[in-house]
C-alpha positions in Angstrom: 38.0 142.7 93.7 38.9 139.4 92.4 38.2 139.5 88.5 36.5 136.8 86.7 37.2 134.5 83.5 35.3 137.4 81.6 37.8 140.0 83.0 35.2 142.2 84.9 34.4 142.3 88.9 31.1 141.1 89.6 28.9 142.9 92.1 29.7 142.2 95.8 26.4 141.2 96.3 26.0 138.9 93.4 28.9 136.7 94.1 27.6 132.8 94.2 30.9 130.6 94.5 30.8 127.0 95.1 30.7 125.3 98.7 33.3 123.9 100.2 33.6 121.8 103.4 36.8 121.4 105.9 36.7 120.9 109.5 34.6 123.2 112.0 37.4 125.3 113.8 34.6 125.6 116.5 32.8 122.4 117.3 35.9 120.1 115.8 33.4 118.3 113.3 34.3 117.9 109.2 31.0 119.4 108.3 31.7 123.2 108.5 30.4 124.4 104.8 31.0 127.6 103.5 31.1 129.3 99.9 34.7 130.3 99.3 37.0 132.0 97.3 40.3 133.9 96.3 40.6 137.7 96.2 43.8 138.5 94.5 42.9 142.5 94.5 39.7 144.2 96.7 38.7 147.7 97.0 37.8 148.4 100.7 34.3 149.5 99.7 33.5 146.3 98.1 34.6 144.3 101.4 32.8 146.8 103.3 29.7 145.1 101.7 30.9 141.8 101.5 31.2 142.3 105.6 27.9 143.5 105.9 26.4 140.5 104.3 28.7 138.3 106.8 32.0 137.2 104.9 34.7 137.2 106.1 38.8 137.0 105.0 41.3 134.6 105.9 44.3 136.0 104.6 43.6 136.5 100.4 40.8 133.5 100.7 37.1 135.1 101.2 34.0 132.6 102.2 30.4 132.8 104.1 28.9 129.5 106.2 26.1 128.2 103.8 23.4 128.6 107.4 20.9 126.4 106.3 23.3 123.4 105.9 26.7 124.0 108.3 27.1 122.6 111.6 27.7 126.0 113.3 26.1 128.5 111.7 27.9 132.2 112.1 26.4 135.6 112.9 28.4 138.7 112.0 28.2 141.4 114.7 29.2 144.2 115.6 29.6 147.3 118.5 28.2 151.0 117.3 31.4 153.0 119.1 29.4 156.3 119.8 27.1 154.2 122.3 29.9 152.4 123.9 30.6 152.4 127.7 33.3 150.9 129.3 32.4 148.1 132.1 33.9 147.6 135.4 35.4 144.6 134.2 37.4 146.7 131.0 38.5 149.6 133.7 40.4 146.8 135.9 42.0 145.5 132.6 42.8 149.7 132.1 44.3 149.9 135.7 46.4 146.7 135.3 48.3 147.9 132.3 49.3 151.2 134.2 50.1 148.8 137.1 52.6 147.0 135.1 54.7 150.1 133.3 54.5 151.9 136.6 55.3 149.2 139.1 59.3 149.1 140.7 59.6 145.4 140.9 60.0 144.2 137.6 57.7 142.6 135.1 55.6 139.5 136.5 55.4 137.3 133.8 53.2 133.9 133.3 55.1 131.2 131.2 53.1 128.3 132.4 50.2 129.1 129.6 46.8 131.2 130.0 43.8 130.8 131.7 40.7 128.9 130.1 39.0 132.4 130.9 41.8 134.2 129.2 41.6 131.8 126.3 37.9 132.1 126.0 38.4 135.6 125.2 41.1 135.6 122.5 39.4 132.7 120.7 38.6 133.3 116.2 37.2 135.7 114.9 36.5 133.8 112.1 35.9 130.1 110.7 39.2 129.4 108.8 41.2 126.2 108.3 44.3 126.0 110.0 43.4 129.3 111.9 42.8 129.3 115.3 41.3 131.9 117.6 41.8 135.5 118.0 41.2 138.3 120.4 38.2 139.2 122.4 36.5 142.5 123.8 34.8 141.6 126.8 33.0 143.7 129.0 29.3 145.0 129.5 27.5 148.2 128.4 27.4 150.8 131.5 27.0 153.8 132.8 30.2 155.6 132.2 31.3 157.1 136.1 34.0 160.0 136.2 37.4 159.7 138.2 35.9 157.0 140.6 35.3 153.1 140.0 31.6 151.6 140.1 32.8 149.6 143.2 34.0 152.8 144.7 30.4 154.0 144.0 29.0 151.6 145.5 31.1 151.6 148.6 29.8 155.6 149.3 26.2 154.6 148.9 27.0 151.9 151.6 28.8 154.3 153.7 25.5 156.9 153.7 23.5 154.6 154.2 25.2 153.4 157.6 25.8 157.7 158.3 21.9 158.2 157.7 21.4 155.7 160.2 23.3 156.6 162.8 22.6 160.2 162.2 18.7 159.4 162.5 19.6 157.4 165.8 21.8 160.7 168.2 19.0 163.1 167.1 17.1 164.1 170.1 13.8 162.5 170.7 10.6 164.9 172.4 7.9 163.7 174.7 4.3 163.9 173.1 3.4 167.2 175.4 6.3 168.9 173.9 5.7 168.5 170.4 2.1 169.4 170.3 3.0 172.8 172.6 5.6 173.3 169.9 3.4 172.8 167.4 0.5 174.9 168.8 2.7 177.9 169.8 4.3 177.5 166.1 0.3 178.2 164.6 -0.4 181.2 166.9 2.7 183.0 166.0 2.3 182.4 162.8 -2.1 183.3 162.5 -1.1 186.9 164.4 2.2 187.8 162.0 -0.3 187.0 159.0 -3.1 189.3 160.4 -0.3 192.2 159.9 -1.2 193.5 156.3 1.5 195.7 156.5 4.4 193.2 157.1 3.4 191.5 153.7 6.2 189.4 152.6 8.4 189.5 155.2 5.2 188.7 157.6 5.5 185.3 155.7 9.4 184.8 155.3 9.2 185.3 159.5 6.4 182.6 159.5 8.2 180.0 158.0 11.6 181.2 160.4 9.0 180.7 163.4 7.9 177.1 162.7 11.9 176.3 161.8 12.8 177.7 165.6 10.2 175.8 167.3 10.9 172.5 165.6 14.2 173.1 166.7 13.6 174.1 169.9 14.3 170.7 172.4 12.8 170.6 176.2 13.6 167.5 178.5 10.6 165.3 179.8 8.2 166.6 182.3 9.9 170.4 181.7 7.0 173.0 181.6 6.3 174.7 178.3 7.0 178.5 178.4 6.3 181.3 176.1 8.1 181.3 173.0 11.2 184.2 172.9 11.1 187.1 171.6 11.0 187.9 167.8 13.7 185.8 166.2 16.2 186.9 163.9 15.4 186.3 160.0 16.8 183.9 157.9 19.3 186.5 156.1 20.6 187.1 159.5 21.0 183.5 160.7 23.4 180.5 160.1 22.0 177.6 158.7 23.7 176.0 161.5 21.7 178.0 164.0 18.7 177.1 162.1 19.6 173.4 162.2 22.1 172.2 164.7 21.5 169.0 164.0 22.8 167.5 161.0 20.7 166.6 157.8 21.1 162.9 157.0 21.8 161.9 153.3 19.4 160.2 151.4 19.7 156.3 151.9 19.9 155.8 148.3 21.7 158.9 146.9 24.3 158.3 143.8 27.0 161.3 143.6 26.2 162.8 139.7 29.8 162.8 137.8 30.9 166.1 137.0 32.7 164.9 133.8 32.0 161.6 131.6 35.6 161.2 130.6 35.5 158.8 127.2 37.5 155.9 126.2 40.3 157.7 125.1 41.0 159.4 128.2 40.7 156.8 130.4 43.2 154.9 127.9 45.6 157.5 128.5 45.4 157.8 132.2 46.4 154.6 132.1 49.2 154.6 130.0 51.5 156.9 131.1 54.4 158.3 129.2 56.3 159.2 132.5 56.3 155.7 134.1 59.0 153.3 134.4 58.1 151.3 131.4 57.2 152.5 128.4 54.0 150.7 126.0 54.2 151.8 122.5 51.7 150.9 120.3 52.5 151.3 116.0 49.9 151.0 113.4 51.6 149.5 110.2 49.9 149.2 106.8 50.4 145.7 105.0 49.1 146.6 101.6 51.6 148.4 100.3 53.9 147.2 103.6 55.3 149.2 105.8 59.4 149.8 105.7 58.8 148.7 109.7 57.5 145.3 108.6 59.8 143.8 107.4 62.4 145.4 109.2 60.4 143.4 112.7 59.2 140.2 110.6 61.4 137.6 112.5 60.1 138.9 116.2 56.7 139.0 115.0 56.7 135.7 113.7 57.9 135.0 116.8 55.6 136.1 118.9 52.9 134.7 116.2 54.2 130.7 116.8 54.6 130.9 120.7 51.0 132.1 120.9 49.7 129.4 118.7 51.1 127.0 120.2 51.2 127.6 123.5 47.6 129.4 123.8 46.0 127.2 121.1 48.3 124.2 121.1 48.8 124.0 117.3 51.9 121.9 115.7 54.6 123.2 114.5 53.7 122.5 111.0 50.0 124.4 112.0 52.2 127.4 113.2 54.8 127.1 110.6 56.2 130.6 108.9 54.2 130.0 105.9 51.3 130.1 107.5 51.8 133.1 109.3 52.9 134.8 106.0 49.3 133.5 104.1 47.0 134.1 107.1 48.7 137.3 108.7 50.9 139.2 106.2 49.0 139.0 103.2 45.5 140.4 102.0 43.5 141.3 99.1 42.4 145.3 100.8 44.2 147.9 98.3 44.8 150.7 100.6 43.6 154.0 99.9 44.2 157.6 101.2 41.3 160.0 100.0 41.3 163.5 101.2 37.8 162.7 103.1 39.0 160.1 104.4 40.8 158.8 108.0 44.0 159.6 109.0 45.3 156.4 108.9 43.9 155.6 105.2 41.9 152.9 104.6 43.4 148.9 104.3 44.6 146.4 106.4 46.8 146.7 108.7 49.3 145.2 111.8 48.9 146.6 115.5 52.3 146.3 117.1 52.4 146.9 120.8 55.7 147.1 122.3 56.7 146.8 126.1 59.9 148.9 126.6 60.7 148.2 122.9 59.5 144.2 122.5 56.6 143.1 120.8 54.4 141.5 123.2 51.4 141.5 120.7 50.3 141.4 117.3 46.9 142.6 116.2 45.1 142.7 112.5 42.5 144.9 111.7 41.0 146.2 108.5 40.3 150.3 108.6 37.3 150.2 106.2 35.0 153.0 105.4 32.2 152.3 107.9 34.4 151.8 110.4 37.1 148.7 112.0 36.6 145.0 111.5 39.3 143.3 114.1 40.7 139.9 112.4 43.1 138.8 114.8 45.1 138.9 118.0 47.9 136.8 118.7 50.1 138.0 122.1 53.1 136.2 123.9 52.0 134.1 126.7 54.5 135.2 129.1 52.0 138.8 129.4 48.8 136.7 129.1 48.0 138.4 132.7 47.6 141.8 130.8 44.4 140.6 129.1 45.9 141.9 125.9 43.3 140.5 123.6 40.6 142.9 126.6 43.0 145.7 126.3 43.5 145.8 122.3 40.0 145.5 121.7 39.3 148.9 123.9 41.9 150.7 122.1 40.6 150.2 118.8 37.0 151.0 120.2 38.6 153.8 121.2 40.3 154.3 117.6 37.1 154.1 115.5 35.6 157.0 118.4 38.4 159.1 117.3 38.1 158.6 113.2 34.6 159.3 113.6 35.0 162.5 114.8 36.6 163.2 111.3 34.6 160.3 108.8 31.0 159.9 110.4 30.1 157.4 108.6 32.9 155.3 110.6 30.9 154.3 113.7 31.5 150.7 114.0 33.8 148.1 115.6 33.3 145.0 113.7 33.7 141.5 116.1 34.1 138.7 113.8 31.3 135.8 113.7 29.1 135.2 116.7 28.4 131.1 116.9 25.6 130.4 119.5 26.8 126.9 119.9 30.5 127.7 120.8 31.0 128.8 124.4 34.5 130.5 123.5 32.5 133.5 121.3 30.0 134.1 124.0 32.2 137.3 125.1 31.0 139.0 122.2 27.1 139.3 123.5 29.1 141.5 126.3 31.0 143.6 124.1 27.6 145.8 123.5 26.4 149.3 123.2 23.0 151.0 125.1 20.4 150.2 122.3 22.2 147.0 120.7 19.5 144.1 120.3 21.5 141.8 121.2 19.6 140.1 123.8 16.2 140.8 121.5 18.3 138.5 118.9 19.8 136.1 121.4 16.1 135.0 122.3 15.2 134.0 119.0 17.9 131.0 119.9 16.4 129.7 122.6 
C-alpha cells in the first residue's frame, strides 16, 4: 500500500490520516467529512481489510466518513452470494434482455433520458467529489422457483382453487336415509369379514374396499335401500377410477414443489442466448497491468462514460471531462495478482465491457479481491437505459462471485458500496439481500 515518509507500509488498520471536508455527493451540503488519502501502490489483501472496516476508493484516492461528525454518515454492506435468490423483479430484468437480442423488429431505444426509478438504482456507490452515482442491484431475497415465474405460481394456485370449487359443487349430494343405510350396511359387512380368522389380512384389505364401494355407491331420493352386491372385487383388481368416479379436488392452497432450483447462472444463460438475432458479449479487462483491449476501446468507452454523466446525472462538461474519467475510472492503486490458489480471473481491478452486437453499451468497475467482489461503478448509455443495465450487471457479477467460490471459498461476497440511511437513491441496496442478512435487524436501530 501507499508507503510513508519512513519508507515502510503501515498496518491497514492503523491508518489515521487527516479529515478532509468537500461537498456531500448525497445530500448536496459542504459538510461531508472524511479521512482521506492517496494510494500510489496496494496489495488486494490490504484493501480487502481496508473494505471491511468501510473505506472505500475513488480512483488512487482512499477515505472513510469520520460518522460521529459527517452530515451522512455511510454504512458498508454487503450480499453473501451462496444465500442469494433472485426476485421476481431481477427475473423480469432477465427476460427483457433475452427479449431484446431475440426480438425481429429492431432495437427500441430511449434517448429522452432515464427514469427517476432507473436513476435511483444506478446512483454511487461511494462518497467521492466530482463522482456521481453508480449502479444498483435491486431486487428481494426469495424462494428460488424452477422453469416457471412466481406470478405464474400464483396464477395455478388461483386456478385450483376455482377447480376445487367447482369440483366440490357437480359432486352428487345423498339424502340423510341414504347415507346412514350406507353407512350401517358398510359396519355389518365389515364386523362379519373380521369375524373370519382365517381371511386375516385380506379380511381387512376387503374391509377397507367395502366401506370405499358404499361411499361410492349413489341412490336418488326416496329410492329404497337394497342389499349391498355381492363380494366386490379387491383393490389389486380394480381401477382407481372405479373406486372413485368422481374426481378428487386439489387442495385449495397447494404450491407445485420445483423439481430443479436452477441458480443464477443458469437462469443468466437462458436468457442470453448465443443463437438469437443479437448477440451480448460481455469482456472482463484488467486495468492494473491494462489490458491490450483497453486501450485499443478507450475513445468508445469514454464515450459512453460522458453521455451517461451527463445525461443520467446531468454533470458539466468540465465534471465529465476525459481527465476525469481517466483519474476516477482507469486508474487504481490494486496490484493484480495471479496465485495458483487463487480465481481464474486473478485478483485486481478491473473494467466490465458489455457489448450489444459489438458496441459498448455499458461500462462496469469492480475490484476481484480475495473475499470476494466489491462493485465500484456502472456507467451505461442512455439510449438502453430500458434494459436496467445497472439491475442486470449487478446479477451477473452475483452470479460471478457464485462461480469463483466454487474454486476460492473464501470468496463469498458481493460488496455494494456505502448504504446512507438519509439518501433515498441507496435505499435499493436493503433489497439486494440474502435469507439470513440482518438487514432489517440493523435498519431498526435507525428509526
Amino acid at each position: 500500500m501507499g508507503t510513508s515518509s519512513t519508507g515502510h507500509s503501515p498496518p491497514a488498520g492503523e491508518l489515521s490520516p487527516p479529515l478532509e471536508a468537500w461537498t456531500c455527493g448525497y445530500c448536496g451540503k459542504d459538510s461531508f467529512c472524511a479521512q482521506g488519502l492517496m494510494a500510489h501502490k496496494l496489495s488486494v489483501h490490504d484493501y480487502q481489510l481496508l473494505l471491511n472496516k468501510g473505506w472505500v476508493r475513488s480512483g488512487k484516492y482512499l477515505y472513510k466518513a469520520a460518522m460521529p461528525i459527517t452530515c451522512c454518515p455511510t454504512y458498508p454492506m454487503r450480499c453473501h452470494v451462496l444465500d442469494f435468490r433472485i426476485s421476481r423483479s431481477q427475473r423480469r430484468v432477465l427476460k427483457k434482455m433475452r427479449k431484446l437480442l431475440t426480438c425481429t423488429g429492431g432495437l427500441v431505444k430511449e434517448t429522452a433520458g432515464v427514469s427517476s426509478k432507473e436513476d435511483n438504482r444506478c446512483h454511487n456507490r461511494e462518497q467521492v467529489p466530482e463522482t456521481a452515482p453508480g449502479k444498483s442491484t435491486t431486487g428481494q431475497t426469495t424462494w428460488a422457483l424452477s422453469e416457471r415465474s412466481e406470478e405464474q405460481w400464483s396464477e395455478g394456485n388461483r386456478a385450483s382453487d376455482q377447480r376445487g370449487v367447482s369440483s366440490s359443487q357437480s359432486w352428487p349430494v345423498e339424502d340423510e336415509d341414504s347415507q346412514m343405510h350406507t353407512c350401517h350396511k358398510a359396519k355389518e359387512s365389515r364386523t362379519e369379514l373380521l369375524q373370519s380368522p382365517e381371511r386375516g389380512q385380506q379380511a381387512e384389505l376387503d374391509s377397507t374396499e367395502s366401506d370405499l364401494v358404499g361411499l361410492t355407491e349413489r341412490k336418488a331420493p326416496g329410492q329404497e335401500s337394497g342389499p349391498l352386491p355381492g363380494p366386490q372385487p379387491s383393490l389389486s383388481q380394480t381401477s382407481m377410477s372405479t373406486v372413485h368416479p368422481s374426481p378428487i379436488p386439489p387442495p385449495l392452497h397447494s404450491k407445485p414443489e420445483p423439481s430443479h432450483t436452477r441458480s443464477l447462472e443458469e437462469l443468466i444463460v437462458d436468457n442470453t442466448p448465443v443463437t438469437s438475432l443479437h448477440q451480448l458479449e460481455v469482456k472482463l479487462l484488467r486495468l492494473s497491468p491494462p489490458s491490450p483491449e483497453l486501450h485499443a476501446t478507450f475513445g468508445e468507452s469514454y464515450k459512453v462514460y460522458r453521455r451517461y454523466q451527463m445525461h443520467v446525472h446531468k454533470d458539466t462538461e468540465v465534471m465529465a471531462s476525459e481527465a476525469e474519467y481517466r483519474r476516477f475510472f482507469c486508474s487504481t492503486p490494486l496490484m493484480g495478482e495471479d496465485p495458483a490458489d487463487g480465481p481464474d480471473t486473478g485478483y485486481g481491478s478491473f473494467i466490465e465491457q458489455f457489448l450489444l452486437d459489438g458496441k459498448i453499451i455499458a461500462l462496469g468497475l469492480l475490484d476481484i479481491l480475495p473475499e470476494g467482489i466489491n462493485s465500484q461503478y456502472l456507467c451505461y448509455d442512455p439510449d438502453y437505459s430500458s434494459l436496467s443495465l445497472g439491475v442486470y450487471s449487478a446479477l451477473r457479477e452475483i452470479a460471478l462471485t457464485q462461480r469463483l467460490n466454487e474454486k476460492v471459498p473464501s470468496m463469498k461476497y458481493y460488496y455494494l458500496g456505502p448504504y446512507v440511511h438519509s439518501c433515498v437513491k441507496v435505499k435499493y441496496k436493503v433489497s439486494t439481500e440474502g435469507t439470513g442478512n440482518p438487514v432489517q435487524v440493523c435498519l431498526s436501530l435507525f428509526r
